[in-house]
Structure formats: C-alpha cells, structure tokens
N, C-alpha and C positions, 0 to 999 in steps of 0.2 A: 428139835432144832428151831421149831416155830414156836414156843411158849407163850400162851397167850395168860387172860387174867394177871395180878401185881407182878407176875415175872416178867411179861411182856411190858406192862408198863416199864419195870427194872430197867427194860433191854430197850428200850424207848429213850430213855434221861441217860442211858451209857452212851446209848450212837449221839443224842444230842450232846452231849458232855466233849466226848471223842472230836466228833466235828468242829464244837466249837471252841478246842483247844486248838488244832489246827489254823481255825479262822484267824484266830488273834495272832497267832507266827503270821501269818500272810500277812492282817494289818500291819504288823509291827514294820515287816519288810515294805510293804507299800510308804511305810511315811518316811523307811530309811533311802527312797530311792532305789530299789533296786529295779532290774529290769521287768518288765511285766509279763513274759512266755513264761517263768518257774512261778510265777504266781497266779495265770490262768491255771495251770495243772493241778497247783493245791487247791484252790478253788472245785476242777473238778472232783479231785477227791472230796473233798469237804461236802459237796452235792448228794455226790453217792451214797456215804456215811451218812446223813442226816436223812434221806430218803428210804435206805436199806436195799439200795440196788445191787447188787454185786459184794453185797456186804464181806463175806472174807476177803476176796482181791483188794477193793479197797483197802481196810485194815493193814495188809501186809505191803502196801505199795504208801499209805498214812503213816508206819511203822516204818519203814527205810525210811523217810520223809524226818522223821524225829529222831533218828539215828543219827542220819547224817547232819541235825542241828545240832545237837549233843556234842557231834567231835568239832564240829566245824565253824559254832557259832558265839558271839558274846553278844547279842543283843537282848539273846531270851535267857532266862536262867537254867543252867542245865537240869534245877530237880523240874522245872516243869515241865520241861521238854521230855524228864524220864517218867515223868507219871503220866502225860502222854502216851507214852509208850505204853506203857503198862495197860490203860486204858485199852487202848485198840488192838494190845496182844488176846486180851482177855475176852474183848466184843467177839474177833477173827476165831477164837476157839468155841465161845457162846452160841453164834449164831445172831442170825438180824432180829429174831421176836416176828410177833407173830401179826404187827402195826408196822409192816413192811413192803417194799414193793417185791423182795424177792418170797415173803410168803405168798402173794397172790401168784408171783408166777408158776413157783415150786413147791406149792402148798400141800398140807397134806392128803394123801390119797388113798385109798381104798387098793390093795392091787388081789386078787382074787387070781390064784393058779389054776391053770388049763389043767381040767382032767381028764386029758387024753390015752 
C-alpha cells in the first residue's frame, strides 16, 4: 500500500496529476462566478489528494466530484472530467505511496504474535 522507490514516485505525479485536475474544474468555476462554499470543498479535497492525507476518502469523495461534472456540466469537457475520474479511481484502489502523510501515519509495521 505504501510503495516507495519509482513506484512511489509513480504514486506521487498520480495524486499530483489527480489533484490538479481537480484544481482547474475549481478555477474554471471560480472565473465562471459560481458560489464559493462548493469550491472551498474542492479545494479541500484537492489538499488532501496532493498531501496523501486520507488518500482513498478523498479519491472517492474527488470521484463523486467528477461524476457529478460529467452529467452535470458544459464548462469542462466531459473526456477530461472522465480521465479524471479514472485517475482517482485508480490512486483510491493504489493507495497514497509511500511520500505520504497517511504513510507516516499508517506506515508499515512490524506486528510480531503473542506466544501465549
């Protein structure tokens, strides 16, 4: 789950990638006027994703997020909205990599059975 060496890099330039596909649906919306509470929220997803905090919720809460532009939206194009998708389908099943904050948290461990 934590791949570190050029897989971890991989998994680095994915969340970056992921995020800042995100980012740009947010700018796009910022310059079309929209309100700005649904684009605090991308925003904090976009945080998350680019940090590796909570890496699958994010993903799958990023992924509704591109869903619902897909059906819903004509500012951004729908294949990039779906490669999007795809993108943070495929991080949320990968994992954050191992240039993460959820690797420091839940990093790998040693766990050694009581031999009682």
């Amino acid at each position: 789950m934590f791949a570190d060496g050029a897989a971890g890099v991989g998994l680095l330039i994915l969340r970056s990638s992921a995020g800042g596909s995100l980012f740009v649906y947010a700018f796009t919306q910022a310059q079309t006027g929209s309100p700005g509470w649904p684009l605090f929220g991308v925003g904090a997803v976009v945080v998350l994703i680019l940090i590796g905090a909570l890496t699958p919720v994010a993903c799958i809460i990023g992924g509704l997020i591109e869903a619902y532009y897909i059906s819903h939206d004509a500012v951004t194009s729908g294949s990039h909205s779906l490669f999007a998708l795809m993108m943070l389908l495929s991080l949320a099943l990968l994992g954050p990599g191992a240039y993460s904050i959820d690797a420091k948290l839940f990093g790998r461990r040693l766990i050694i059975p009581d031999e009682d």
